[in-house]
C-alpha positions in Angstrom: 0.3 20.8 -2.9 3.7 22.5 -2.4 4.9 19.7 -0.2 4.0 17.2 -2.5 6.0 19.3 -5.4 8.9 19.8 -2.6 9.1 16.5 -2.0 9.3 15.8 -5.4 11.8 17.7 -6.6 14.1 15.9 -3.5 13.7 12.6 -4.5 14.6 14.2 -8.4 18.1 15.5 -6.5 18.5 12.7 -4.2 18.6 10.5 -7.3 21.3 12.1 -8.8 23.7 11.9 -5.4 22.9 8.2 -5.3 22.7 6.7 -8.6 24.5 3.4 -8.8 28.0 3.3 -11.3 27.7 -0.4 -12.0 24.9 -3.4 -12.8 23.3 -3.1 -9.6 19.8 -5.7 -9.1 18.1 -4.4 -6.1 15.9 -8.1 -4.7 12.8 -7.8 -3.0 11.7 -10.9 -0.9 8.6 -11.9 0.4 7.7 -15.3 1.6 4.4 -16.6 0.4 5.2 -17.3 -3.1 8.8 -19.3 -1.7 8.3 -23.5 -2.9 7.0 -25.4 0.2 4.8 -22.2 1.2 1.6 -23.0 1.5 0.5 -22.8 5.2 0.1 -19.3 7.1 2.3 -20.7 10.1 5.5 -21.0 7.5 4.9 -17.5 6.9 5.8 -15.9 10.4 9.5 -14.7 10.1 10.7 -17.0 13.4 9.9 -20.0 11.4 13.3 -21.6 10.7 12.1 -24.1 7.8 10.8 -20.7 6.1 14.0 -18.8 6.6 16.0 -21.1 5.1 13.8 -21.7 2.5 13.8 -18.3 1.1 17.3 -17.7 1.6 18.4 -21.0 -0.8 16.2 -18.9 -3.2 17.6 -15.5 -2.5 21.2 -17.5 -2.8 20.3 -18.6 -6.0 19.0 -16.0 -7.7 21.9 -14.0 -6.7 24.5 -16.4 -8.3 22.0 -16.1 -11.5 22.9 -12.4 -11.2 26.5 -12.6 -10.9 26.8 -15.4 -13.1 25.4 -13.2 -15.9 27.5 -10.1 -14.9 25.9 -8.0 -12.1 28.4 -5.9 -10.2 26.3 -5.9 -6.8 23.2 -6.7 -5.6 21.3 -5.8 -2.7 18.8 -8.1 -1.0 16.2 -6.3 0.9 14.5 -8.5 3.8 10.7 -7.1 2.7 8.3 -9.6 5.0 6.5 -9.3 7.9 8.6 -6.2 9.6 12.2 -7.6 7.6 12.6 -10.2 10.7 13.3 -13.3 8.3 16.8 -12.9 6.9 20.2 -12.9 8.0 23.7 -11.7 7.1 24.7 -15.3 8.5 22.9 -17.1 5.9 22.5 -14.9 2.4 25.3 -15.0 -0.2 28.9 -13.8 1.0 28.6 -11.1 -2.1 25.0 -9.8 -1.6 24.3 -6.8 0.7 21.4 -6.9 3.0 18.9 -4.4 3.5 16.5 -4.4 6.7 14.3 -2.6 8.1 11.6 0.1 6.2 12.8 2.2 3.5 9.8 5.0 2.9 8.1 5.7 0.4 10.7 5.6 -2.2 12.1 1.9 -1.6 16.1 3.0 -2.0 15.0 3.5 -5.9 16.5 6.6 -6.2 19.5 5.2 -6.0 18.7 3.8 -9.6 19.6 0.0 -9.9 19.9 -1.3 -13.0 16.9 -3.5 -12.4 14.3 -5.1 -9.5 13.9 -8.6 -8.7 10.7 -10.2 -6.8 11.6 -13.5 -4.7 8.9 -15.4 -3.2 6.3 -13.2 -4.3 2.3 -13.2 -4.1 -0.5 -12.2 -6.4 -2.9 -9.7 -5.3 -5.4 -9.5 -3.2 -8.6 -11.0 -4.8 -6.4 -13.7 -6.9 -8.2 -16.9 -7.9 -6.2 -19.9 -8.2 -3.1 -18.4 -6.3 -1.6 -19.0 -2.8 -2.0 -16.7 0.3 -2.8 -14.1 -2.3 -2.9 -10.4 -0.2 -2.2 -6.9 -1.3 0.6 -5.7 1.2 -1.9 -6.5 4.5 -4.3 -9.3 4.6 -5.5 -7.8 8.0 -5.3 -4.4 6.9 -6.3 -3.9 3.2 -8.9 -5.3 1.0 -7.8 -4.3 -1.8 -6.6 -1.6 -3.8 -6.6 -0.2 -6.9 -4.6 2.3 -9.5 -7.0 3.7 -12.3 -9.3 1.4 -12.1 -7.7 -1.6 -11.9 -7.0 -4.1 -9.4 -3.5 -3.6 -8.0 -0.6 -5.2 -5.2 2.9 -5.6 -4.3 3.5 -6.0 -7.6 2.1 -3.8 -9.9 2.7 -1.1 -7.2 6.4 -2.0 -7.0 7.1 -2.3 -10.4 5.6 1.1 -11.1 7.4 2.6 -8.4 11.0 1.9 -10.1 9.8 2.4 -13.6 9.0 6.1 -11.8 12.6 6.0 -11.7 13.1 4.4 -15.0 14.3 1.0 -13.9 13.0 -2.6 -15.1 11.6 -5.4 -12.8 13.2 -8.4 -14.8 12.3 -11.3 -12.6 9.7 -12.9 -10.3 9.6 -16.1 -8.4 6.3 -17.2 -6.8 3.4 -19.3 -7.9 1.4 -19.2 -11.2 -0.9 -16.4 -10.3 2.2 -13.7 -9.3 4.1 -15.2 -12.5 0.7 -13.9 -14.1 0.2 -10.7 -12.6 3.7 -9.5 -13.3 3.3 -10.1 -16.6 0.4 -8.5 -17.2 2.2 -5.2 -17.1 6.1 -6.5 -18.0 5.3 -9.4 -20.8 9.1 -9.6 -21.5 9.9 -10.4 -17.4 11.6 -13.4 -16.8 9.7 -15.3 -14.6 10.6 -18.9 -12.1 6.8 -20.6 -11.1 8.2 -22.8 -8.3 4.6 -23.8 -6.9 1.1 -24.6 -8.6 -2.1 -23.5 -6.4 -4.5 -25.5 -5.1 -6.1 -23.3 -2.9 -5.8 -20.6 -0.3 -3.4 -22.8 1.8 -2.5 -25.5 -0.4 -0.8 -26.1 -3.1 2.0 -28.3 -5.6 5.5 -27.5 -4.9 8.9 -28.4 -6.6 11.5 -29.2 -3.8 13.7 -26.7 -2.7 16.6 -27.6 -4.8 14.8 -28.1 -8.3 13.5 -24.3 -7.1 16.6 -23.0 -6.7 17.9 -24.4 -9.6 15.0 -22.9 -11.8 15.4 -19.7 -10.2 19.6 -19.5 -10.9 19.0 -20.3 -14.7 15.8 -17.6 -14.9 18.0 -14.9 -13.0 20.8 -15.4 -15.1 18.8 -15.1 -18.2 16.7 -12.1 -16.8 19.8 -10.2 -16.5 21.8 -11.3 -19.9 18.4 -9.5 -21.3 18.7 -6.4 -19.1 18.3 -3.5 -21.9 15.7 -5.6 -23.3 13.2 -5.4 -20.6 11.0 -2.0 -20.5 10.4 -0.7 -17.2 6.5 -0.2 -16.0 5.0 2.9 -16.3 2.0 4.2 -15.7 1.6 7.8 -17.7 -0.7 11.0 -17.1 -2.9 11.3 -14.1 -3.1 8.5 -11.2 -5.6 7.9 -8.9 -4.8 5.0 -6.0 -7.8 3.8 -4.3 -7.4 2.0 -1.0 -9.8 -0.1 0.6 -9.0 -1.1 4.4 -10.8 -3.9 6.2 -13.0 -2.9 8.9 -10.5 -3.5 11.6 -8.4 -0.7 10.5 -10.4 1.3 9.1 -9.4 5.2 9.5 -12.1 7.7 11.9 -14.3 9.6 9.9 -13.1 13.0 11.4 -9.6 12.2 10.7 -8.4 15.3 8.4 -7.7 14.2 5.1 -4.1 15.3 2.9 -5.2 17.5 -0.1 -6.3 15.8 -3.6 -8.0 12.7 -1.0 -11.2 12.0 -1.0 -13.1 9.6 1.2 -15.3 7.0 -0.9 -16.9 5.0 1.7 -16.5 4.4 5.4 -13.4 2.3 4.3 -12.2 3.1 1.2 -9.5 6.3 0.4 -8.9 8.4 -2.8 -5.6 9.8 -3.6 -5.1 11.8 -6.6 -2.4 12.9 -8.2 -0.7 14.3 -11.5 1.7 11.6 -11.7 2.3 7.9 -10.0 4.5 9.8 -7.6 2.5 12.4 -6.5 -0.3 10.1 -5.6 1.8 7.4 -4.2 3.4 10.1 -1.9 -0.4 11.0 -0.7 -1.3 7.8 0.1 2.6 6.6 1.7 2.1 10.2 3.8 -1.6 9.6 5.3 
């Protein structure tokens, strides 16, 4: 318990020595929910059609940004091990982020706001394109208090920790839908329609980009408007891992974890941060 309350109160300090002194939009990116998507192989980060792709729609939501008055804004390279971007290719004013950031995501740092491009629903999604929660091949599924939970809702709940917004989302229907389940207010570009697993109806990449400027620009002219996501009081995260990782049984479990089934994991905690630290630690 003391490590968890230690490691706490650093992230509380840490915050404080990095907060951001202008309109800062941290951008996550993914690439199953970029427009002309819908196949597994356009996922792998050597793909060059994908890579350009998402980084037309990374380009344009940045402009968006600036456009409406951000003073930076970072683009974090979040899929498949942060192999599919380049400082070559993403806007001259952006800053790039690669590589994994912990358990905090750089959100200590306090942005201004988050930004989802190319995002997925969750795992167990109907109606929704290569729909996984973080790991297809690793997770099943996962969920906070009950409810069904990915990227997402995980995400956004992680910077509301830290009291900042997630104002936009690009992605299909289904990830428009999750998002604003918990953020209602959220600007939101749907640049693809599902029509399965691995199919689906996509605008071309320039009426996407276009879409995505003119929702990014009006995401951030409404920054102040937008509540961040939180989730109050005590927090359980449940995670269910597919067979082939599944953890040993004998492995030693971190305190306030509990082992449901052969697969699934219990973390507990007092607040959305203490438990997210449990599970991010085990």
């Amino acid at each position: 318990m003391l490590v968890y309350r230690i490691a706490i109160l650093g992230l509380l300090t840490f915050s404080g020595l990095y907060a951001q002194t202008g309109k800062t939009v941290f951008l996550i990116t993914d690439a199953e929910g970029v427009a002309g998507v819908c196949r597994q192989e356009l996922t792998d980060p050597e793909n060059a059609e994908m890579r350009k792709l998402l980084a037309e729609e990374i380009n344009a939501a940045v402009r968006g940004f600036f456009a409406a008055g951000a003073d930076e804004v970072y683009v974090w390279d979040a899929h498949d091990g942060s192999r599919s971007l380049s400082a070559l290719t993403i806007h001259p004013r952006a800053k790039l982020v690669m590589g994994s950031l912990g358990p905090t995501m750089l959100m200590e740092r306090k942005f201004s706001a988050v930004a989802f491009i190319g995002q997925h629903a969750r795992a167990n999604s109907s109606a929704a394109v290569m729909a996984h929660s973080y790991s297809s091949m690793g997770i099943q599924r996962i969920v906070i208090n009950g409810k069904e939970v990915g990227e997402i809702e995980t995400r956004a709940a992680l910077a509301g920790w830290f009291n900042v917004p997630v104002i936009l989302l690009t992605g299909d229907q289904a990830a428009a839908n999750d998002l604003h389940e918990i953020v209602p207010d959220a600007e939101t570009a749907v640049v693809k329609e599902s029509l399965g697993y691995y199919s689906c109806i996509s605008l071309s990449s320039l009426a996407a980009q276009n879409l995505i400027e003119e929702k990014a620009q009006a995401a951030f002219q409404r920054l102040g408007q937008i509540e961040p996501y939180k989730i109050e009081g005590p927090v359980s995260i449940e995670v269910e891992r597919t067979t082939r990782s599944t953890l040993s049984p004998d492995r030693p479990l971190p305190p306030e974890t509990e082992r449901v089934d052969a697969r699934t994991l219990r973390f507990h905690g007092k607040d959305f941060m203490e438990a997210w630290l449990r599970w991010q630690g085990n």
